[in-house]
C-alpha positions as CSV (number, residue, x, y, z in Angstrom):
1,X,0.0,0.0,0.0
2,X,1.2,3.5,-1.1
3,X,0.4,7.0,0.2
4,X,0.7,10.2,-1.5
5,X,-0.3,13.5,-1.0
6,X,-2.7,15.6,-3.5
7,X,-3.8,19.4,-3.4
8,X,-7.5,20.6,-4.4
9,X,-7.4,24.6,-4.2
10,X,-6.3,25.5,-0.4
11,X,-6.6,21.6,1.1
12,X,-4.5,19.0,1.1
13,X,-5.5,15.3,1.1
14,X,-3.8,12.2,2.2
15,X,-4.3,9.2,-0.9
16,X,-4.0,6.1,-0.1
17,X,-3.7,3.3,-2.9
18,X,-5.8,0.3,-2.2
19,X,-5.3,-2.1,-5.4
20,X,-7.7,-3.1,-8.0
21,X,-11.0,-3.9,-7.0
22,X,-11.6,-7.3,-7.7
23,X,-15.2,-7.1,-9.1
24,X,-14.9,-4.1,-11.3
25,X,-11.3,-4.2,-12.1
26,X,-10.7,-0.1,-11.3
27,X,-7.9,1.1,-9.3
28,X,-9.2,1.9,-5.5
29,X,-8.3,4.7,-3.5
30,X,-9.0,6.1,-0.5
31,X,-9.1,10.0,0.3
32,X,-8.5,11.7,3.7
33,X,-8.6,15.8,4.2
34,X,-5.1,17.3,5.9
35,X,-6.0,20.5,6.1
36,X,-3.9,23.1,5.0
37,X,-0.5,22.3,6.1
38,X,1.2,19.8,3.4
39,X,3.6,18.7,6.2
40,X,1.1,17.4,8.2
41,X,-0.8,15.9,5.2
42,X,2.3,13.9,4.3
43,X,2.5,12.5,8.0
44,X,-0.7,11.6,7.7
45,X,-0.1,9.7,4.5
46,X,2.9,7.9,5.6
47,X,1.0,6.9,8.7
48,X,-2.3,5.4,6.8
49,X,-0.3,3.8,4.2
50,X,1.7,1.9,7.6
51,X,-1.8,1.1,8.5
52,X,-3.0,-0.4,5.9
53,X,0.1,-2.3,5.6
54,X,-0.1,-3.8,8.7
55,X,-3.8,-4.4,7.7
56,X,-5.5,-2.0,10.4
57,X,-8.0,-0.7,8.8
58,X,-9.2,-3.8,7.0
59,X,-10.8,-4.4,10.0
60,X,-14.2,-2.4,9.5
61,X,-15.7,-1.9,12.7
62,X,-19.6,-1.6,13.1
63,X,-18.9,0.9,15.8
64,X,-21.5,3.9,15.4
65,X,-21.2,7.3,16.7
66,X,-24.0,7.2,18.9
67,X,-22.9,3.9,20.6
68,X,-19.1,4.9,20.7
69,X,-20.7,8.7,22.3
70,X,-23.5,7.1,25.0
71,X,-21.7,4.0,25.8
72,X,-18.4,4.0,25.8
73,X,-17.1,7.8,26.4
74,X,-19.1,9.3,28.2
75,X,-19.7,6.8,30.7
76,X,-15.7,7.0,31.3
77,X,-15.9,10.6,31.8
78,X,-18.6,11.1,34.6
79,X,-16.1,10.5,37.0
80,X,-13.8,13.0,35.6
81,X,-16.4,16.0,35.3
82,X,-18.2,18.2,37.4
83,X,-21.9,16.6,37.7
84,X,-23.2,19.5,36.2
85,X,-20.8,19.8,33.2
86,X,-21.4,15.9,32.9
87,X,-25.0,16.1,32.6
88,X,-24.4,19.0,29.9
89,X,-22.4,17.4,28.0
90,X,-25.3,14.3,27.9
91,X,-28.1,16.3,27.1
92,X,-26.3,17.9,24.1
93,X,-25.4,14.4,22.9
94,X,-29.0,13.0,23.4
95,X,-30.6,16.4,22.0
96,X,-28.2,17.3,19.0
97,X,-25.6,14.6,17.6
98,X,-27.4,10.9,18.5
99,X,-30.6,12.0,16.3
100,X,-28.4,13.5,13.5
101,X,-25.4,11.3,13.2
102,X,-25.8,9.0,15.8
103,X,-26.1,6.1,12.6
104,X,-23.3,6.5,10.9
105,X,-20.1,4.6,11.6
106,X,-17.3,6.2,13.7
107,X,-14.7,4.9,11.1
108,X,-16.6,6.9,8.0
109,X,-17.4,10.0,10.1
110,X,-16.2,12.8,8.1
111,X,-15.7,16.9,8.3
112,X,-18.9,17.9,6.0
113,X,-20.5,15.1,8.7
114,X,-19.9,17.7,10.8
115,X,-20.4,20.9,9.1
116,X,-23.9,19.7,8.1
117,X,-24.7,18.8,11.5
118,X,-24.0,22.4,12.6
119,X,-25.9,24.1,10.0
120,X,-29.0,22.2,10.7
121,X,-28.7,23.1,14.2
122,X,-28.3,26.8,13.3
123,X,-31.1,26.5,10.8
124,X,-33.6,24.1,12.6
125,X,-32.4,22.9,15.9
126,X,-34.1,23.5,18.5
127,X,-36.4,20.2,20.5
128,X,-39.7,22.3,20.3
129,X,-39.3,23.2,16.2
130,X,-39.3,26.5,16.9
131,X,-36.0,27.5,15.1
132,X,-32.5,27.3,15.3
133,X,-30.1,27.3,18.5
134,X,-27.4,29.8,19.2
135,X,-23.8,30.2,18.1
136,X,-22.8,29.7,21.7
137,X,-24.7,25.9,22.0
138,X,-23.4,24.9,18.5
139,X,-19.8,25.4,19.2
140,X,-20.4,23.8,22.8
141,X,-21.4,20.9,20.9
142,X,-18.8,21.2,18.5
143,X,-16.1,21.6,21.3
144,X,-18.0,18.0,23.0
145,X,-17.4,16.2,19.8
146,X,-13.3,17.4,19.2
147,X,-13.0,16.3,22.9
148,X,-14.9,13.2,22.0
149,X,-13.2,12.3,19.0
150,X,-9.3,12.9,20.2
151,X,-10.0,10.2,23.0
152,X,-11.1,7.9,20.0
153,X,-8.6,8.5,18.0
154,X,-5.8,8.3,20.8
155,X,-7.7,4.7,21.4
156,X,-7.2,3.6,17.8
157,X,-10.5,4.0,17.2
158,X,-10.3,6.6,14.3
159,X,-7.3,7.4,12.0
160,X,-7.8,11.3,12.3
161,X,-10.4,13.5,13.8
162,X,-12.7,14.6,11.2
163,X,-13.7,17.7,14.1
164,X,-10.1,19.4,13.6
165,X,-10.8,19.8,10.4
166,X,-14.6,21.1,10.7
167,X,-15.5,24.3,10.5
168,X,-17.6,25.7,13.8
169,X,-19.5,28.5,13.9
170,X,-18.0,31.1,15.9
171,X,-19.2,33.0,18.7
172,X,-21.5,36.1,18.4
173,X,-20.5,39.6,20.0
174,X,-22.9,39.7,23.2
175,X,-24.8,42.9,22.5
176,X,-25.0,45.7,24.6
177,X,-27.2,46.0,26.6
178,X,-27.8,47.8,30.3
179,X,-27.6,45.6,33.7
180,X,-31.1,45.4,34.6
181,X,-31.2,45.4,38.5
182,X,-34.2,46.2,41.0
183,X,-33.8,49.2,42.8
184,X,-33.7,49.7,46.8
185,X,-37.1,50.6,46.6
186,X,-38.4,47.5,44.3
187,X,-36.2,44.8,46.8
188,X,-37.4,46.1,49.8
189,X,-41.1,45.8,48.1
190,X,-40.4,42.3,47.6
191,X,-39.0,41.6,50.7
192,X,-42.1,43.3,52.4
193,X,-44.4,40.9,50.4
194,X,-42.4,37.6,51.3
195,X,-42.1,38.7,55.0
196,X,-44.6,35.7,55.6
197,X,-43.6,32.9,52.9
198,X,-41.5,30.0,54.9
199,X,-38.3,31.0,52.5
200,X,-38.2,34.2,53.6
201,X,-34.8,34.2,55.8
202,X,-33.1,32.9,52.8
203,X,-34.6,35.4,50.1
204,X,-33.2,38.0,52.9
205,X,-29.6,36.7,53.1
206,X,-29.5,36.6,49.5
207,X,-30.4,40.1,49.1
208,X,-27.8,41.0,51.4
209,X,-25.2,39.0,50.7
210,X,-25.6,38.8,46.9
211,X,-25.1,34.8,47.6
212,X,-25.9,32.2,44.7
213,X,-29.0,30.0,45.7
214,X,-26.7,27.0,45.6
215,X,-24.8,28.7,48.1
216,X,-27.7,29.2,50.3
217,X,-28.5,25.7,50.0
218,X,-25.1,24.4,51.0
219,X,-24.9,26.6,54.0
220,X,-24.4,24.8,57.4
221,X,-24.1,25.7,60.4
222,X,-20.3,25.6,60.9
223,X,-20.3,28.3,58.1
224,X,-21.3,30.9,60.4
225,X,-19.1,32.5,62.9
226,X,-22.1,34.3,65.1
227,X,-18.8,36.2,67.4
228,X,-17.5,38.0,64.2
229,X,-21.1,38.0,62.1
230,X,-19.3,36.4,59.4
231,X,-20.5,33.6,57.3
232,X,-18.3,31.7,55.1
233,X,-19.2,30.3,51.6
234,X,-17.3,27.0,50.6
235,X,-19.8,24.8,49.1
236,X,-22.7,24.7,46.9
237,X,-25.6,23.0,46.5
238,X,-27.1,22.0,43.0
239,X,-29.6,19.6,41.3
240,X,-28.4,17.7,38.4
241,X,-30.7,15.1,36.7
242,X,-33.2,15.4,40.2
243,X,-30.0,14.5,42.1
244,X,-28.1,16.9,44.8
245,X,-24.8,17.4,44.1
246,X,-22.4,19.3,46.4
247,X,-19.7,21.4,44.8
248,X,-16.9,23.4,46.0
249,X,-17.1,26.2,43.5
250,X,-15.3,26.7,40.2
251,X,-12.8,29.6,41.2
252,X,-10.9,31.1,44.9
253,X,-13.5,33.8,45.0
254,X,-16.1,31.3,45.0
255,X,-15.3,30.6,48.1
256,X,-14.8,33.6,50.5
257,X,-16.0,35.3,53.6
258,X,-19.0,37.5,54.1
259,X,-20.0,39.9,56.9
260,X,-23.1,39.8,58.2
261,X,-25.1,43.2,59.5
262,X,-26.5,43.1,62.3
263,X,-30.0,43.1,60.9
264,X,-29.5,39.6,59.2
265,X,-28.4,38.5,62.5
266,X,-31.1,39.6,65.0
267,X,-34.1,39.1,62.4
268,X,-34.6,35.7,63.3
269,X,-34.2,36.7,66.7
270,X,-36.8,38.9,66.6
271,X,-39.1,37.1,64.5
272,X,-39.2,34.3,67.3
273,X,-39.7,36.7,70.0
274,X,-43.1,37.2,67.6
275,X,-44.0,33.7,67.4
276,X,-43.4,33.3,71.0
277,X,-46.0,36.0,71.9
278,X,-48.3,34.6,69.7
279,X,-47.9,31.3,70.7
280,X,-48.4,32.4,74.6
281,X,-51.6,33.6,73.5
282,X,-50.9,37.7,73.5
283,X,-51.0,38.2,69.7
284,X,-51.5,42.0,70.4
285,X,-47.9,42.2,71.9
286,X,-46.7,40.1,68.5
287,X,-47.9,43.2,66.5
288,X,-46.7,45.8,68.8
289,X,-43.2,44.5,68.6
290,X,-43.8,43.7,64.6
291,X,-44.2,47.6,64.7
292,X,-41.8,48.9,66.8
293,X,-39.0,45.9,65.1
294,X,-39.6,47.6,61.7
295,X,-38.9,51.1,62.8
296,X,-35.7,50.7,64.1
297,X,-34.5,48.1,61.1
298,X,-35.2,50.1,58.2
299,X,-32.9,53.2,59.9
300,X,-30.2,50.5,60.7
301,X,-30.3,49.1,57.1
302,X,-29.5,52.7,55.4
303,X,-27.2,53.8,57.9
304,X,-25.2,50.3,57.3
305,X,-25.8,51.2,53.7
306,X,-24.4,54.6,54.2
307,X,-21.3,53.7,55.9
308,X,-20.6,51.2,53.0
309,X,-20.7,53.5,50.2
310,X,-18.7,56.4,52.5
311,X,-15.5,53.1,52.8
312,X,-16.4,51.6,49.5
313,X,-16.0,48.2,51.3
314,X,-18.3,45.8,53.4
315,X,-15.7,44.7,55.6
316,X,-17.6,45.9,59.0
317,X,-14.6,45.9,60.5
318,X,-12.5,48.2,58.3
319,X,-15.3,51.1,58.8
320,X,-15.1,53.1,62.2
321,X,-16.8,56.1,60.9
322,X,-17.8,57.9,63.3
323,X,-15.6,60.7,63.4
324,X,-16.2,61.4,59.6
325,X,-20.1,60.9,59.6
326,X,-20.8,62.2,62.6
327,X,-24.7,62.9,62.3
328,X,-25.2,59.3,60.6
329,X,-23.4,58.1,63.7
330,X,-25.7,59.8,66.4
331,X,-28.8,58.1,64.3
332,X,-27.3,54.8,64.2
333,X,-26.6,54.3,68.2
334,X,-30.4,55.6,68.9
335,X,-31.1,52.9,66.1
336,X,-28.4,50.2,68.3
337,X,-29.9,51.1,70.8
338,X,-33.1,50.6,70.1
339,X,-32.2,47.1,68.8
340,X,-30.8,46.1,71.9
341,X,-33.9,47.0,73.8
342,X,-32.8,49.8,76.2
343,X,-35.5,52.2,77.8
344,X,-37.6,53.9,77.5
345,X,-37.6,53.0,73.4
346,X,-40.9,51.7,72.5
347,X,-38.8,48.2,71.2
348,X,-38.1,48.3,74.8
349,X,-41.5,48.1,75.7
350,X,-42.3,45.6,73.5
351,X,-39.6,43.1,74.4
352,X,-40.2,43.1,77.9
353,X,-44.0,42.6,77.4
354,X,-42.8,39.0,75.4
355,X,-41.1,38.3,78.1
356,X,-44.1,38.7,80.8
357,X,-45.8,36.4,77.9
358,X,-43.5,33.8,77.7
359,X,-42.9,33.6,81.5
360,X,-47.3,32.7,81.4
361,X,-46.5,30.2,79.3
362,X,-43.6,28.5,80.7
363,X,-40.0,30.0,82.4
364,X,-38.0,28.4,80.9
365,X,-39.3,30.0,77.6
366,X,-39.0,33.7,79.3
367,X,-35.1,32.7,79.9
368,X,-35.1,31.6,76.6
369,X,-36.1,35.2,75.1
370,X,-34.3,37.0,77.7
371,X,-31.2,35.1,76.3
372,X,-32.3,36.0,73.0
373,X,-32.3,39.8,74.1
374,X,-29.1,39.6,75.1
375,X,-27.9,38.5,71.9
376,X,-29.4,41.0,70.3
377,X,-27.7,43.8,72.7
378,X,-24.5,42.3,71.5
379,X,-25.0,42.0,67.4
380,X,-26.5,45.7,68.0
381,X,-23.2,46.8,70.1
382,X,-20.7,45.3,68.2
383,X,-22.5,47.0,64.8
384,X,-22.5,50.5,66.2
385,X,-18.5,50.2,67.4
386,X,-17.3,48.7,64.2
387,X,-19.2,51.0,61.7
388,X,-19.5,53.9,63.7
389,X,-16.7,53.5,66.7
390,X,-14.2,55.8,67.0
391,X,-10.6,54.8,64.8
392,X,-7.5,54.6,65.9
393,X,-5.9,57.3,66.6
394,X,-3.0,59.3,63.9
395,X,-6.1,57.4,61.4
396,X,-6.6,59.5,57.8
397,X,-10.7,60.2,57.5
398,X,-12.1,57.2,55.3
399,X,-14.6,58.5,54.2
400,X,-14.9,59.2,50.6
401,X,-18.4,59.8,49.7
402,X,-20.9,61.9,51.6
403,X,-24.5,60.5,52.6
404,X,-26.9,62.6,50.5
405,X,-29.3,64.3,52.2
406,X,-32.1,62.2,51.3
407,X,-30.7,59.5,52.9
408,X,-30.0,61.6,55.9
409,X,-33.4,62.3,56.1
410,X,-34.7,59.0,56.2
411,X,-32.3,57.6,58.7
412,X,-33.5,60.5,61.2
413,X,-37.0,59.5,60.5
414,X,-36.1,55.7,61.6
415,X,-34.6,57.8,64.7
416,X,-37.7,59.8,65.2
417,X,-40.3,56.6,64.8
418,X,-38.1,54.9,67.4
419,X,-38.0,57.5,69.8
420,X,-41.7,58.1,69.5
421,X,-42.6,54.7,70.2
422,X,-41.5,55.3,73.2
423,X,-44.9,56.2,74.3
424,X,-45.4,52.8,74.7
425,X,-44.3,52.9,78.5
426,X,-47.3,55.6,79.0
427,X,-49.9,52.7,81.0
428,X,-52.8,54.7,79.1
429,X,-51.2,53.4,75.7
430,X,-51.6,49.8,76.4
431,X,-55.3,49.8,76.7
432,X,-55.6,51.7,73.3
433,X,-52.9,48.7,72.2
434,X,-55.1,45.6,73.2
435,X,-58.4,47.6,71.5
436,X,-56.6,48.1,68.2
437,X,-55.3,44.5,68.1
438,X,-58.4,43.2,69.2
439,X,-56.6,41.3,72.1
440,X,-55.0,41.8,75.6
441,X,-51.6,42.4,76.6
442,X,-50.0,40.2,80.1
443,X,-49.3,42.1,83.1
444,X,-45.7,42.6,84.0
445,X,-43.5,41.2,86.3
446,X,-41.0,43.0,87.8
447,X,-38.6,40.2,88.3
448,X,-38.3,39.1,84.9
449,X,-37.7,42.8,83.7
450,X,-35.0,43.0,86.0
451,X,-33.4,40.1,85.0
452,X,-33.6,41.0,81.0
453,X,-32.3,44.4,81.6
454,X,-29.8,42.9,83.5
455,X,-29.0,40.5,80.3
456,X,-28.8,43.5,78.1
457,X,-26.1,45.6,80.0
458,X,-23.8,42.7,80.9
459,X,-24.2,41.6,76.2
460,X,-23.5,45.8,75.8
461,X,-20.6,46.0,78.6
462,X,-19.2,42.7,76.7
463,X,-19.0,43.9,73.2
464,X,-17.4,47.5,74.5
465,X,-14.7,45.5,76.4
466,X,-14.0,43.7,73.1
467,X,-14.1,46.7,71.0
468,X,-11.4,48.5,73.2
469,X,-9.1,45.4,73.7
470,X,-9.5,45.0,70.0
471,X,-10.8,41.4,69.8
472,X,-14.5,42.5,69.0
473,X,-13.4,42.6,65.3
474,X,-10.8,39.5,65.5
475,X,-11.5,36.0,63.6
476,X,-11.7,33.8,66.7
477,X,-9.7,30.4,67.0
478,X,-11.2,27.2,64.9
479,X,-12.2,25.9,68.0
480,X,-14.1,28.7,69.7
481,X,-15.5,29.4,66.4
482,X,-16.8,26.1,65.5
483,X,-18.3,25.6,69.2
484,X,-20.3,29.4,68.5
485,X,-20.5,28.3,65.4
486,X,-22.8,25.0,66.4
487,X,-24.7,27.1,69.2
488,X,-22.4,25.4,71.9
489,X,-23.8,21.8,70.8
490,X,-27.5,23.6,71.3
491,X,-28.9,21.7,68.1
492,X,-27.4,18.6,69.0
493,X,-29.1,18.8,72.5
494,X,-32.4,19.6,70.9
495,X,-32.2,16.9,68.3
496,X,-31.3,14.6,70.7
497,X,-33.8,15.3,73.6
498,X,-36.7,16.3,71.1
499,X,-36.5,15.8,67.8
500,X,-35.1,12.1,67.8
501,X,-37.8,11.3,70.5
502,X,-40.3,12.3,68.6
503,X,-39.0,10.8,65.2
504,X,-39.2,7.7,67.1
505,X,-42.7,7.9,68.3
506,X,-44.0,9.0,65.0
507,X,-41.7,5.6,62.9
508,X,-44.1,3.7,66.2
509,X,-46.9,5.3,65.8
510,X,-46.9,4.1,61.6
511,X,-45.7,0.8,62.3
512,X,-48.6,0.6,64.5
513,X,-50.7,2.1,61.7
514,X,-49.5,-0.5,59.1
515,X,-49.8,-3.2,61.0
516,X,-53.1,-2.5,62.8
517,X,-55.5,-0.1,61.3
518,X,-54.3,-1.0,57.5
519,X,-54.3,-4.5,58.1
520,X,-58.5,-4.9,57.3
521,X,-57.5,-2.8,54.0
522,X,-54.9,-4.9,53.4
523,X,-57.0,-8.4,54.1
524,X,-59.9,-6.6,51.9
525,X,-57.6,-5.5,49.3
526,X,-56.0,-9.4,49.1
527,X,-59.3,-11.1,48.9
528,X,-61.1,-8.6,46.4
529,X,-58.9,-9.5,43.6
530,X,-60.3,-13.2,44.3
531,X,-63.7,-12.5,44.9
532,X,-63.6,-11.0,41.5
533,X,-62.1,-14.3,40.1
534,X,-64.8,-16.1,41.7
535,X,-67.3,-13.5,40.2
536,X,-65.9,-14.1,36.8
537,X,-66.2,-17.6,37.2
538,X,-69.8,-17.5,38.5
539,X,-70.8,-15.0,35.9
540,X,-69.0,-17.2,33.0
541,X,-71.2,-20.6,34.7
542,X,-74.3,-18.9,35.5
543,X,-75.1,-16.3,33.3
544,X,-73.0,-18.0,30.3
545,X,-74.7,-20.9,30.4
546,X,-77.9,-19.3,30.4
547,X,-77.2,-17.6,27.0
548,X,-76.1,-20.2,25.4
549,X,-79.1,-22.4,26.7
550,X,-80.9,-19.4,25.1
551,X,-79.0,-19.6,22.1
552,X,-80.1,-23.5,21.3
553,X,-83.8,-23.0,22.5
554,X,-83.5,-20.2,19.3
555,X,-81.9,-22.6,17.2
556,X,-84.6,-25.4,18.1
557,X,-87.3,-23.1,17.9
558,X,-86.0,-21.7,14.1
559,X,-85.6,-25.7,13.6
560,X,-89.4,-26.6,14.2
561,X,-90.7,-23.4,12.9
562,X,-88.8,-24.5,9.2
563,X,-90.3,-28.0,9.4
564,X,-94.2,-26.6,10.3
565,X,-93.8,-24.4,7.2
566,X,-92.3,-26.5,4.7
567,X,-94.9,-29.4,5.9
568,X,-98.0,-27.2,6.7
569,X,-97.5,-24.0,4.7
570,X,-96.1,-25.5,1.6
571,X,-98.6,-28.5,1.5
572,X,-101.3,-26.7,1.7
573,X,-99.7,-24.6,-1.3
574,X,-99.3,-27.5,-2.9
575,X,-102.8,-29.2,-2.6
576,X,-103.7,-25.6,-3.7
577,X,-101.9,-25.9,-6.9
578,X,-103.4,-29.4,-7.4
579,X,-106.9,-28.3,-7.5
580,X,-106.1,-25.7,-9.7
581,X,-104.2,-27.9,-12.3
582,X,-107.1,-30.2,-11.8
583,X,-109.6,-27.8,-12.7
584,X,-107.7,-26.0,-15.1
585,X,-107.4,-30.0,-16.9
586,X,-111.2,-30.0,-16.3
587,X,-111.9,-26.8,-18.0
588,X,-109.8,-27.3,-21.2
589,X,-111.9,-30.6,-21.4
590,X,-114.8,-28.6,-22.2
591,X,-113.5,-27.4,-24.7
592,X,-114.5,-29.6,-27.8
593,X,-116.2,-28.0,-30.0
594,X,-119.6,-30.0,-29.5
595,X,-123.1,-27.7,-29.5
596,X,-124.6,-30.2,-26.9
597,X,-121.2,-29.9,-24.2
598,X,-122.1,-26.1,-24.4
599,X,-125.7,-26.8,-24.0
600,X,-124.9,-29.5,-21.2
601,X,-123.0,-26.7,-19.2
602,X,-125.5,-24.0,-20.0
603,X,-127.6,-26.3,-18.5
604,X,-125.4,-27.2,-15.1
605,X,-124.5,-23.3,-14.9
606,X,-128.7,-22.3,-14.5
607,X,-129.4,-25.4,-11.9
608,X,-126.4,-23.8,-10.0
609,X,-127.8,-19.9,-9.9
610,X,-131.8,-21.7,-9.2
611,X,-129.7,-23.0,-5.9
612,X,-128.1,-19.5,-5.1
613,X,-131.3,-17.6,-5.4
614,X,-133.1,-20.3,-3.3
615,X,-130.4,-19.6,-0.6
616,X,-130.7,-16.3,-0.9
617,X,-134.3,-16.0,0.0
């Protein structure tokens, strides 16, 4: 076997002679593009001519492109691939090339395979009919099949890899168009309208943290560090083929560190202090606190929004602004303040009266929400002294942009609501309270005030000793972190003494279910299935037999009715027919020609109408 290389216009082509065909006596000879290098053409030839020496490619294999693609790659690489980049590369493959080319033999795949393939995915392409698929798809499937095609042709599989020499479409310019964002106005809209849907602590964080919903869903607990209100993102969570996958993220800044405001923080907080009053019974002090929360939040919100653009960073603990926006930081510690439930601020009020409710219900759930208070006091002390503290000293001013006076305007309102509410402490208020809410409110007790304010000033005096020995800001230790992290094994208390517990009594409770109360279903549903058999068999007896006795009483009856009428019915026709031919014989007897016959039956005819008339009179 010989191998040459020929030029048509700009190509080369590796020709390989293959003899004289036996049958037709012509000269054979086998064609294979190069491209447009004649180096790499002649390598080519020198290499197929060595291979058909050696009798390689006499062996035609039967191996098709979709069964070398389904069953043989891509199994091979879904251990190699990211679950999601797996799963995209098999629904291009299933979609695109297996219903095009998936029938044509690996061996005689060829470049205007390919380039075909491509246009009528441009032109026509899409599952639903309705057009063609996007530059951006077609060379993704194009890039699949070069990666696809190398490992066969490394493998032996394939002399040369028809998708090198392919032409792809390329990728379009992206055209330019404006980010499309909501404004502050339209997120907090939609965060006012989801305050109530069960998802709404994670729609939150992901308006303030900008984090990817697979992030949210691979959040755990040892991701936040509630100390330094950081959270940290390493892992993600995403459905592939209704599977969960977890990933760590394709880049470094995937994974990173976030800090929390203080807001994101206490809302749960505060939204349990809710549920608790409402549980205990006092839904009017739910609404008051609802009320007074919302005051103080949105001022906190745009003065930590304030303070961000001023640094032109997020890092909480970078800020210290207080020297440089003075009137912002004024509004802010009436706002921390507030937070941390200091009188006589209405949120005050309001905290202390969930506490009187919860100790009704139970005390051990008012020390719960006294705790609770206290860590609010600290998320809203340690806010206030890394955004607005004072900075070191010999420190340049930081910052750069003033807060318009817009904004100023609506963080002194928050102020102003707050400070307001404070008329909540006036006794004559709470009566007007329970008649708007249509409920009552729970007396207080001085005790557990005490011991809640008490709560508050040691959380307060805490985060100002941290703030001046400057550990308030610090990353704590892996240890300390993971055990603040985890709630100081709190979950894995509750889980043990109430959720397993319970788990278990509910796994007894249907095991009791399946074997007692579903076992007359069960017996019913066993025997129906036979009683039906027994039905059928009853019905094909019974009832069967009945129709075809039917049937053969019809057929007897259509038996003996035939017989009466060709016996009866057609004798009687027949002794009919007799008579007739008789008389008719009789008649033509008459017929003689004789004068005294006619006179004879003159005669006879008269005697018979004398005997009429007789009978008649």
């Amino acid at each position: 076997m010989k191998g040459y290389v020929a030029r048509k216009g700009d190509r080369y082509y590796a020709v390989v002679y293959e003899g004289v065909d036996p049958i037709t006596g012509r000269e054979r000879r086998r064609w294979y593009p190069a491209g447009s290098d004649r180096p790499t053409a002649e390598a080519l030839a020198h290499r197929l001519a060595d291979e058909h020496r050696s009798g390689g490619t006499r062996q035609r294999s039967s191996l098709t492109v979709a069964v070398y693609l389904t069953q043989r790659w891509l199994p091979t690489k879904q251990s190699q691939l990211r679950p999601s980049t797996w799963d995209g590369y098999r629904r291009n493959i299933d979609l695109h090339v297996v219903p095009n080319i998936g029938r044509i033999p690996l061996r005689q795949l060829r470049p205007d395979h390919l380039e075909r393939l491509y246009g009528q995915l441009l032109t026509d392409g899409r599952a639903n009919g309705t057009g063609g698929l996007d530059n951006k798809t077609v060379l993704e499937v194009h890039m699949i099949l070069r990666r696809a095609l190398d490992d066969a042709t490394r493998r032996g599989l394939l002399i040369f890899n028809p998708a090198q020499l392919a032409h792809a479409p390329k990728r379009r310019p992206l055209a330019s168009t404006g980010a499309r964002a909501w404004d502050a106005q339209q997120l907090r809209a939609f965060l006012d309208f989801t305050i109530e849907h069960r998802l709404h602590a994670a729609l939150w964080v992901a308006a303030n943290t900008g984090m990817r919903r697979g992030e949210l869903l691979g959040l755990r607990w040892g991701d936040l560090d509630i100390s330094s209100a950081h959270l940290s993102v390493s892992r993600s969570l995403i459905s592939v083929g209704y599977e969960l996958h977890e990933t760590r993220g394709k880049t470094r800044t995937a994974r990173r560190c976030i800090d929390l405001d203080p807001t994101t923080l206490d809302t749960p907080a505060q939204y349990g202090l809710m549920f608790v009053a409402v549980g205990a019974g006092y839904p009017a002090a739910a609404l008051a606190h609802l009320v007074a929360h919302a005051a103080f939040k949105a001022g906190l919100f745009l003065a930590a929004g304030i303070a961000i653009e001023a640094a032109s960073t997020s890092q909480l603990g970078r800020l210290r602004l207080g020297r440089d926006l003075k009137a912002t930081a004024t509004a802010s510690a009436v706002l921390a303040l507030a937070l941390a439930a200091v009188p006589p601020l209405g949120a005050a009020w309001t905290k202390e009266v969930i506490v009187s409710a919860a100790g009704k219900a139970a005390p051990s759930l008012a020390a719960g929400v006294v705790l609770a208070g206290g860590l609010s006091a600290w998320y809203a002390a340690r806010f206030h002294l890394l955004a607005f503290g004072p900075p070191p000293p010999d420190t340049a001013p930081k910052a750069a942009r003033r807060p318009a006076r817009v904004e100023q305007v609506a963080v002194w309102a928050s102020v102003v609501a707050s400070l307001g509410l404070g008329v909540l402490w006036w006794p004559a208020a709470h009566d007007t309270i329970a008649r708007l809410a249509g409920g009552e409110l729970p007396e207080a007790a001085p005790a557990e005030a005490i011991a809640s304010l008490l709560v508050v000033a040691v959380a307060a005096y805490g985060a100002l000793t941290a703030f001046r020995s400057g550990a308030l800001g610090r990353e704590q230790p892996g240890r300390r972190r993971a055990a603040v992290a985890n709630w100081f094994a709190l979950p894995a208390a509750t889980k043990a003494a109430v959720v397993d517990p319970v788990l278990a009594v509910a796994r007894g409770l249907g095991r009791f279910d399946t074997l007692i109360l579903d076992a007359p279903i069960r017996a019913a549903t066993a025997v129906a299935p036979s009683l039906a058999v027994a039905a059928a068999r009853a019905d094909h007896r019974v009832v069967d037999a009945g129709v075809r006795a039917t049937a053969a009483l019809t057929r007897l009856a259509a038996r003996l009715g035939a017989t009466v009428t060709e016996r009866g019915v057609d004798g009687a026709v027949r002794q009919i027919t007799g008579v007739v031919a008789q008389g008719g014989r009789d008649v033509r007897r008459l017929h003689t020609g004789l004068a005294h016959h006619y006179y004879v039956v003159a005669a006879g005819g008269a005697v018979v109408l004398v005997v009429l008339a007789a009978v008649a009179r």
